[in-house]
C-alpha positions as CSV (number, residue, x, y, z in Angstrom):
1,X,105.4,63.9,270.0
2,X,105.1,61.2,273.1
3,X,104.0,58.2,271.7
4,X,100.7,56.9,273.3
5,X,97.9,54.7,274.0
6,X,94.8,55.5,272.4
7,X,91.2,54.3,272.8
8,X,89.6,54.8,269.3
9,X,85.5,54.2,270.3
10,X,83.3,53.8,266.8
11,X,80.1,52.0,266.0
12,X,81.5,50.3,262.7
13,X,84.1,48.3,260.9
14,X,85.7,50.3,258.6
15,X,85.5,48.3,255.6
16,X,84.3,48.9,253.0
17,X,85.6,52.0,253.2
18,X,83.0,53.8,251.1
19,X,81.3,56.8,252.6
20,X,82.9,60.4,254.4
21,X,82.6,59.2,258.2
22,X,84.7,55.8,257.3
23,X,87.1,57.3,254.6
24,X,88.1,60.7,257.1
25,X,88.8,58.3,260.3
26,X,90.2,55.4,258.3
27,X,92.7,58.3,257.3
28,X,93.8,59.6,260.0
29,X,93.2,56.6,261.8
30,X,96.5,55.1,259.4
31,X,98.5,58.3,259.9
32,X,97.8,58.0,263.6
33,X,98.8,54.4,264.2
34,X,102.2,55.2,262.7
35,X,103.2,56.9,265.8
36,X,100.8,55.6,268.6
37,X,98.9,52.5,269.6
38,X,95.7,51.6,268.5
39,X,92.8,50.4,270.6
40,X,89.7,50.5,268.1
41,X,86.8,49.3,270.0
42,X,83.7,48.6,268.7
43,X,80.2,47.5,268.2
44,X,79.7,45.1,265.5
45,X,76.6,44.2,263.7
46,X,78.2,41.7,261.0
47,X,77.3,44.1,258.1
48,X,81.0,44.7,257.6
49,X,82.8,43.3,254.8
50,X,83.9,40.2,255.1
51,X,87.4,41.0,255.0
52,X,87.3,44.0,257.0
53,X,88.5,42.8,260.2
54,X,91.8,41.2,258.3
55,X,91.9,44.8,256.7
56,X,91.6,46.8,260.1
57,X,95.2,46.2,261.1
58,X,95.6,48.4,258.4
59,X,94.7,51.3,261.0
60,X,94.6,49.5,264.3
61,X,96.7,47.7,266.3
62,X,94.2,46.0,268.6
63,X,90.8,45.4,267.3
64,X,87.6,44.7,270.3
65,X,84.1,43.9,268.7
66,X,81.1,43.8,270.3
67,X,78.3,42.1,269.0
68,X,75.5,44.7,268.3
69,X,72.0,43.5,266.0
70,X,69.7,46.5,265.7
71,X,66.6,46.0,263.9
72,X,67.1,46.1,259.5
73,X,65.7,49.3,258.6
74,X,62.4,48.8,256.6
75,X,61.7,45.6,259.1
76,X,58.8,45.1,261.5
77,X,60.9,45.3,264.4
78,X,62.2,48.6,263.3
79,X,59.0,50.4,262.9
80,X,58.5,49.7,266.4
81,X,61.9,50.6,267.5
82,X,60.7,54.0,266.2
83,X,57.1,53.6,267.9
84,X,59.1,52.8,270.8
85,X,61.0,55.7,270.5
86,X,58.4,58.3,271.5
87,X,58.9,57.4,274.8
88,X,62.2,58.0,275.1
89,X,64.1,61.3,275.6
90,X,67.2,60.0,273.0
91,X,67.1,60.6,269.8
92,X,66.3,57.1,267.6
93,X,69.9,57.7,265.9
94,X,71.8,57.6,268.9
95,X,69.2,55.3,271.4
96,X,69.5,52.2,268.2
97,X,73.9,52.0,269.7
98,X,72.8,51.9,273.2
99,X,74.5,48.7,274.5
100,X,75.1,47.5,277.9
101,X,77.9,45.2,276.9
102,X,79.4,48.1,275.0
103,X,79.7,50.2,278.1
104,X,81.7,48.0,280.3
105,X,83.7,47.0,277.4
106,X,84.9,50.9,277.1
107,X,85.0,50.9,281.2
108,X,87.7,47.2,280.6
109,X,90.2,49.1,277.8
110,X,89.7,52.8,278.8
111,X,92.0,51.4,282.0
112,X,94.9,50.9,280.2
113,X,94.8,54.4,278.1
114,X,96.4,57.7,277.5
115,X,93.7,59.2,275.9
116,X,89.8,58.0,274.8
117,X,88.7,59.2,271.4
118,X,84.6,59.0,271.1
119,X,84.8,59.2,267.0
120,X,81.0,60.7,265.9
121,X,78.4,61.1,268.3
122,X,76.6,57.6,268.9
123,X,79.3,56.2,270.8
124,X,78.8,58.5,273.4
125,X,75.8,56.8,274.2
126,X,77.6,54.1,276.0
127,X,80.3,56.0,277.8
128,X,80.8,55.7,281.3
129,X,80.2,58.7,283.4
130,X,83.3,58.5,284.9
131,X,86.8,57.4,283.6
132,X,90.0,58.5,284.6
133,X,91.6,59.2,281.0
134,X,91.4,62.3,278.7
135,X,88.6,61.9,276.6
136,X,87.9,63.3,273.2
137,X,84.4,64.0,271.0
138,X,85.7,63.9,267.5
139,X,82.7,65.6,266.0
140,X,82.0,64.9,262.4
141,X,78.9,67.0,261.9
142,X,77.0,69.1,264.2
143,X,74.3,66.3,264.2
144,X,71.1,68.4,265.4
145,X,72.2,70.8,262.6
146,X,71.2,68.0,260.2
147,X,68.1,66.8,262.2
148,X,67.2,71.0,262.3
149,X,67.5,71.0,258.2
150,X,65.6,68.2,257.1
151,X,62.2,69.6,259.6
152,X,62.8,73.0,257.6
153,X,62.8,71.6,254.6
154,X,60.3,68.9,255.2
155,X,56.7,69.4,252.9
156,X,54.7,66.2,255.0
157,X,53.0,67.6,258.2
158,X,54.0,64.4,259.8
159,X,57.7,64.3,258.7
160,X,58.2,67.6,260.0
161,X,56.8,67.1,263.6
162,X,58.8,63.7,263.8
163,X,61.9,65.4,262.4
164,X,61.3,68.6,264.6
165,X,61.6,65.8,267.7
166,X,64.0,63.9,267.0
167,X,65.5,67.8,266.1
168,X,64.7,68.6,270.1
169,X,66.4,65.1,271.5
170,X,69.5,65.4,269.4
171,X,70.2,69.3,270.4
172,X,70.1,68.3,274.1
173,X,72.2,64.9,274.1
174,X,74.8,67.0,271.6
175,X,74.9,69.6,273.6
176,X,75.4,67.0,276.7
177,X,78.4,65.1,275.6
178,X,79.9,68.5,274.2
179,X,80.2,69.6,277.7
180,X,80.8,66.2,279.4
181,X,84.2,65.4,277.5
182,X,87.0,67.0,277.8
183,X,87.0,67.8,274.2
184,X,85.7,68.6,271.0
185,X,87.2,68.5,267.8
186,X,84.9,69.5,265.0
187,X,85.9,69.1,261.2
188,X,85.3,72.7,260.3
189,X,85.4,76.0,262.2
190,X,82.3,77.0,261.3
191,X,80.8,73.6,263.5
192,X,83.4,74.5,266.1
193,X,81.5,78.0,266.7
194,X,78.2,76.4,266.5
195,X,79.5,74.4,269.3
196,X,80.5,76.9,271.6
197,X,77.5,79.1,271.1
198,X,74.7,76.9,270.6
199,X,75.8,74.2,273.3
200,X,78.8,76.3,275.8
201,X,80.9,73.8,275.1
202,X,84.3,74.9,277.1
203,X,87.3,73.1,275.2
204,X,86.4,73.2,271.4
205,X,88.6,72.9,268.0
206,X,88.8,72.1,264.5
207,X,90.8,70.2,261.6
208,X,90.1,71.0,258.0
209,X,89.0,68.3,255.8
210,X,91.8,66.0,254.2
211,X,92.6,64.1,251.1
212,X,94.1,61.1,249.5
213,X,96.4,63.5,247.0
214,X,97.9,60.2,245.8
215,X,95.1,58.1,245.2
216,X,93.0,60.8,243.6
217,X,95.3,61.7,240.9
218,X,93.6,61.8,237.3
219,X,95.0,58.6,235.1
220,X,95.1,60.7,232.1
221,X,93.7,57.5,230.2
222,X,89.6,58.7,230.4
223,X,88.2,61.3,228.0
224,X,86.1,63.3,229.3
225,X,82.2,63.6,228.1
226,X,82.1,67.3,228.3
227,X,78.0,67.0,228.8
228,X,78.5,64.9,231.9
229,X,78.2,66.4,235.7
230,X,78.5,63.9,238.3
231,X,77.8,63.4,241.6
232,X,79.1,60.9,244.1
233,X,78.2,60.0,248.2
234,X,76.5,57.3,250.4
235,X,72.9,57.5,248.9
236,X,71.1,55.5,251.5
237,X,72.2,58.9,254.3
238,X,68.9,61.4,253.6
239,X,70.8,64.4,252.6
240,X,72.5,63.1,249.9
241,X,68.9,61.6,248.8
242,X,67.7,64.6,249.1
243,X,69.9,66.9,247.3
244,X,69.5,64.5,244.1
245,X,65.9,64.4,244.3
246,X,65.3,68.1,244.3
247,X,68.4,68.1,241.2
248,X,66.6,66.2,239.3
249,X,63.4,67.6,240.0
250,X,64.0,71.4,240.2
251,X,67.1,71.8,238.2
252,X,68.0,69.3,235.7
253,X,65.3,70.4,233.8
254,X,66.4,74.6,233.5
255,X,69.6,73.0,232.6
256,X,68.1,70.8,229.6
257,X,65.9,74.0,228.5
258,X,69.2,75.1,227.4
259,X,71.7,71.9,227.0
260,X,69.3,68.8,226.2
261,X,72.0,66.5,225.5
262,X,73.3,66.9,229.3
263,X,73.8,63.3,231.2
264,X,74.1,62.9,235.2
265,X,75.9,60.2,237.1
266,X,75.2,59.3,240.6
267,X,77.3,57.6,241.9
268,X,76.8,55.9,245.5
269,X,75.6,52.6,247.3
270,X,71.9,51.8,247.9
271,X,70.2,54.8,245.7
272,X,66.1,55.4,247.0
273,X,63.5,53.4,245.0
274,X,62.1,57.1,244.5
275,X,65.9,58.4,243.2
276,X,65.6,55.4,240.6
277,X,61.7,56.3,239.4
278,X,62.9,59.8,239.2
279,X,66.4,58.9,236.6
280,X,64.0,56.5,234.8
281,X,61.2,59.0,234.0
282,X,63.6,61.9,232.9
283,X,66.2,59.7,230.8
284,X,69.8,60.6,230.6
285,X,71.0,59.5,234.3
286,X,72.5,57.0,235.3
287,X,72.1,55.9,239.6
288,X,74.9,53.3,239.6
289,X,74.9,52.1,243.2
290,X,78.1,50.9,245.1
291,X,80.6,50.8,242.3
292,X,84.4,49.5,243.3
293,X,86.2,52.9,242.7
294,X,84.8,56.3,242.0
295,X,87.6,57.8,240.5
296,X,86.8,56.6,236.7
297,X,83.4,58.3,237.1
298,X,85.1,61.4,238.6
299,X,87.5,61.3,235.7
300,X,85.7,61.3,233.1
301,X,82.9,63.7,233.9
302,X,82.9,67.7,233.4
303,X,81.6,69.1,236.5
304,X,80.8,67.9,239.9
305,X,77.3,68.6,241.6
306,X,76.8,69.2,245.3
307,X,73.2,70.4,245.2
308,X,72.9,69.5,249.4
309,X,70.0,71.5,251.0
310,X,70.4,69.8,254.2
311,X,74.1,68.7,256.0
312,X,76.4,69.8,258.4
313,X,80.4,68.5,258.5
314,X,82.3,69.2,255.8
315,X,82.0,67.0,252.7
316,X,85.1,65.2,251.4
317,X,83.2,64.4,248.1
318,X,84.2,68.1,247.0
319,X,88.5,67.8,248.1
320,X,88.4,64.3,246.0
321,X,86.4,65.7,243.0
322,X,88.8,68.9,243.0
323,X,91.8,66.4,243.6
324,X,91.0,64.9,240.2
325,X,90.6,68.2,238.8
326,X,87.1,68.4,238.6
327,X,84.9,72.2,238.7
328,X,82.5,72.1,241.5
329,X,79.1,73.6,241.4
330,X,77.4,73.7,245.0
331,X,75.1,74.9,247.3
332,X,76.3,77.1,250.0
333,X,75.2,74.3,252.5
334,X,77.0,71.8,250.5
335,X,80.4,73.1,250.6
336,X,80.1,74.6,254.5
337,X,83.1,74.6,256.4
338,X,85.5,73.9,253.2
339,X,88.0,77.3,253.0
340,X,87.0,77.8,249.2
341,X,86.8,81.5,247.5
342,X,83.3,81.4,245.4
343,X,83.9,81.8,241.5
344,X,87.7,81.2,242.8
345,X,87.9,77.7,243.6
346,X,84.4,76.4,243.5
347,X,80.8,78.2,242.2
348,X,78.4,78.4,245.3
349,X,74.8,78.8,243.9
350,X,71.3,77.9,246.5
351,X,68.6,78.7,244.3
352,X,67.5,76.2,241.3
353,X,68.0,78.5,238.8
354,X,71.2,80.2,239.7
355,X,72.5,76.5,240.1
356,X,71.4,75.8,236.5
357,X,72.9,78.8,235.2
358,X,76.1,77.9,237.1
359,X,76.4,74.5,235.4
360,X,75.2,76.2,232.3
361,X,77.8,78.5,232.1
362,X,80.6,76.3,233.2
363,X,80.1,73.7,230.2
364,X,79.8,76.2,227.5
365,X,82.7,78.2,228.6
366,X,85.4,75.1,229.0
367,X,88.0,77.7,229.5
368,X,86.1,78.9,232.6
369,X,85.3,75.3,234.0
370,X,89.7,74.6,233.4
371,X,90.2,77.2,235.1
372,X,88.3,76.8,238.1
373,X,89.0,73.2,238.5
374,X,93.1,73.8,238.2
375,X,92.6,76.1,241.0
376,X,90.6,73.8,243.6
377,X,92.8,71.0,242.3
378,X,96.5,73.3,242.9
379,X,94.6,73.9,246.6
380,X,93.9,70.3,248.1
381,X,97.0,69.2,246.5
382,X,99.1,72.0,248.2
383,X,97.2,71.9,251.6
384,X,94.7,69.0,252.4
385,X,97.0,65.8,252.5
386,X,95.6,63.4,255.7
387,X,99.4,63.4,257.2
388,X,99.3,67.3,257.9
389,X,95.3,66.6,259.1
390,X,96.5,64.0,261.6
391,X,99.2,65.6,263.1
392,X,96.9,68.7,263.5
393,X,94.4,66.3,265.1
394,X,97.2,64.6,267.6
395,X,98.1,68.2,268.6
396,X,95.0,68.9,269.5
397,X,94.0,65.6,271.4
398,X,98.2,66.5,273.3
399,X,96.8,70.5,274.4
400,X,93.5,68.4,276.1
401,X,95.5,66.1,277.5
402,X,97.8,68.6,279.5
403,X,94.8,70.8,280.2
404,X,93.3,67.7,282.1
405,X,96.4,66.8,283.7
406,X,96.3,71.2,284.7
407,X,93.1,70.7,286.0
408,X,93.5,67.3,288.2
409,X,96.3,68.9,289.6
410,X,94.8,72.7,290.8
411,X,92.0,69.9,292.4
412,X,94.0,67.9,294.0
413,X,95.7,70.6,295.7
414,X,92.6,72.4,296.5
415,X,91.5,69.2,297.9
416,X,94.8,69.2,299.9
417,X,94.6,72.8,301.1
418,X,90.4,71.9,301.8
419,X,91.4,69.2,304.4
420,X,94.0,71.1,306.5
């Protein structure tokens, strides 16, 4: 493989590097960089940590900041970003990383590069319409998918118009860049189809989710609390909010009918005032907010809980929990896009009382819940490392690269045979 010079775009520092957007491109970011150089541009809002510039050589080899300061959510001046918003035909998520200075500073470095990676959605915001180097959409989610979700599932009259809006803005900017760049890599199959059917995009493929085999390896020093399930993600992004909120309210309690002396962990930085009231009135759960490592929590648990009823991506919570040998018990939404064989490798249950009897059954029958977990443990190990993931990803971004150098070259000598 030709080494190159690539032009990473993102809307965030890396560090800390503690939710599934920042750990899968901080991944394959540092398997990339091994072999290519390194151009990571982008906007900064100072709510990095403070080391993480120092730490982004770690994955770059030329860092470019921009200075960015949207409105703090929960401020005056972002309620009316959002009134402002009506009158706009972007979404709120993607018109907030709107940035003049941005967009020339992508027009400045995209000059000098083989190819321009656009990592998540937002970034496309601010690219130029016109620049002369492959580009790439590395697509994390299907984004309107999630914006689709949360309006179905949404109980307030309000909440469900807004969400059906921003819904309507995000399908047709998604479905804009999709077929602007050259293209799309999605993180599962099943988002690369939705893709090409709900947006024609032309030029669309997939990589699987990776993991960190060696970092997630059980210590062997925890005992395990064979009453505890845990679950672990970003809990200030609504899905995972949401998924815990409806656990604790719709299924924890079957589970207890049965088990009363079953705990929950929840694991994840800046938990909902409403996620707190909730583990405080029921007892037995613990919301521990950003904690330094998750893998003590992970160890020393009995099952792991994806209870998502809105996402889209693929959710690297599950690879790391199974890495650590950990049974996982999730809804079909929560484990989309992960190649796992229900009551194989994983238990897939959507209704709150088939999800209940799954945990249920899993912690009274501990050969069961082994079982299960060696199995989704013996498959990430055997196929999900971030080294095979990134040279998969490179392969990809190589075949778009020669299919625009194809097309340049059947136009230019159109163009050639046009003018005689």
């Amino acid at each position: 493989m030709t080494s190159m010079r690539i032009l990473w775009i993102k809307t965030e520092l890396l560090h800390p590097v503690d939710k599934g957007g920042r750990i899968r491109t901080y991944q394959m970011l540092r398997e990339i960089a091994r072999n290519h150089h390194v151009t990571y541009l982008t906007l900064d809002d100072g709510g990095a940590a403070p080391d993480a510039l120092d730490k982004a050589s770690e994955y770059a080899h030329v860092v470019a900041r921009v200075p960015f300061a949207p409105p703090a959510k929960g401020s005056a001046a972002f309620y009316q970003a959002l009134a402002l918003n009506v009158f706009s035909s972007l979404p709120y998520a993607v018109a907030r990383y709107r940035s003049g200075q941005m967009e020339r500073a992508i027009t400045k470095h995209a000059k000098d590069a083989d190819l321009v990676v656009c990592d998540f959605l937002a970034p496309a915001v601010n690219l130029p319409s016109q620049i002369a180097a492959p580009t790439v959409l590395f697509q994390h989610n299907v984004e309107a998918m999630l914006w689709e979700r949360h309006t179905e599932v949404s109980t307030s009259v309000v909440r469900k118009a807004y969400m059906g809006e921003q819904f309507r803005r995000m399908a047709k900017f998604e479905g804009d860049a999709c077929r602007r760049l050259d293209h799309v890599i999605a993180v599962s199959e099943e988002d690369a189809e939705v893709m090409r059917q709900r947006y024609s995009a032309p030029s669309v493929s997939s990589v699987p989710t990776g993991v960190d085999v060696e970092y997630f390896t059980p210590t062997g020093r925890v005992t395990r609390n064979p009453n505890e399930i845990v679950f672990t993600g970003s809990m200030d992004w609504m899905p995972n909010d949401d998924a815990m909120v409806w656990f604790l309210q719709d299924i924890l309690p079957r589970i207890r009918d049965r088990m009363p002396s079953v705990v929950v962990t929840v694991v994840g930085r800046e938990p909902s005032e409403r996620l707190h009231s909730l583990a405080d009135r029921l007892g037995g759960v613990e919301v521990t907010g950003r904690v330094p490592d998750v893998r003590p929590y992970l160890e020393r648990a009995a099952a792991f809980i994806v209870p998502m009823r809105v996402g889209g991506g693929t959710r690297l919570k599950i690879f790391e929990a199974m890495a650590m040998g950990l049974p996982v018990v999730s809804t079909a939404i929560g484990a989309e896009g992960l190649p796992l064989q229900n009551n194989s490798t994983i238990l897939l249950r959507d209704q709150p009382e088939a999800f209940a009897n799954g945990i249920f059954e899993m912690l009274a029958n501990d050969g069961s819940l082994s079982e299960i977990g060696r199995t989704g443990q013996q498959l990430v190990r055997h196929s999900f490392g971030w080294h095979g993931v990134a040279t998969q990803f490179m392969a990809q971004c190589d075949d778009a690269i020669a299919r625009k150098a194809q097309r340049n070259s059947t136009d230019g000598a159109s163009l050639r045979a046009g003018s005689r």
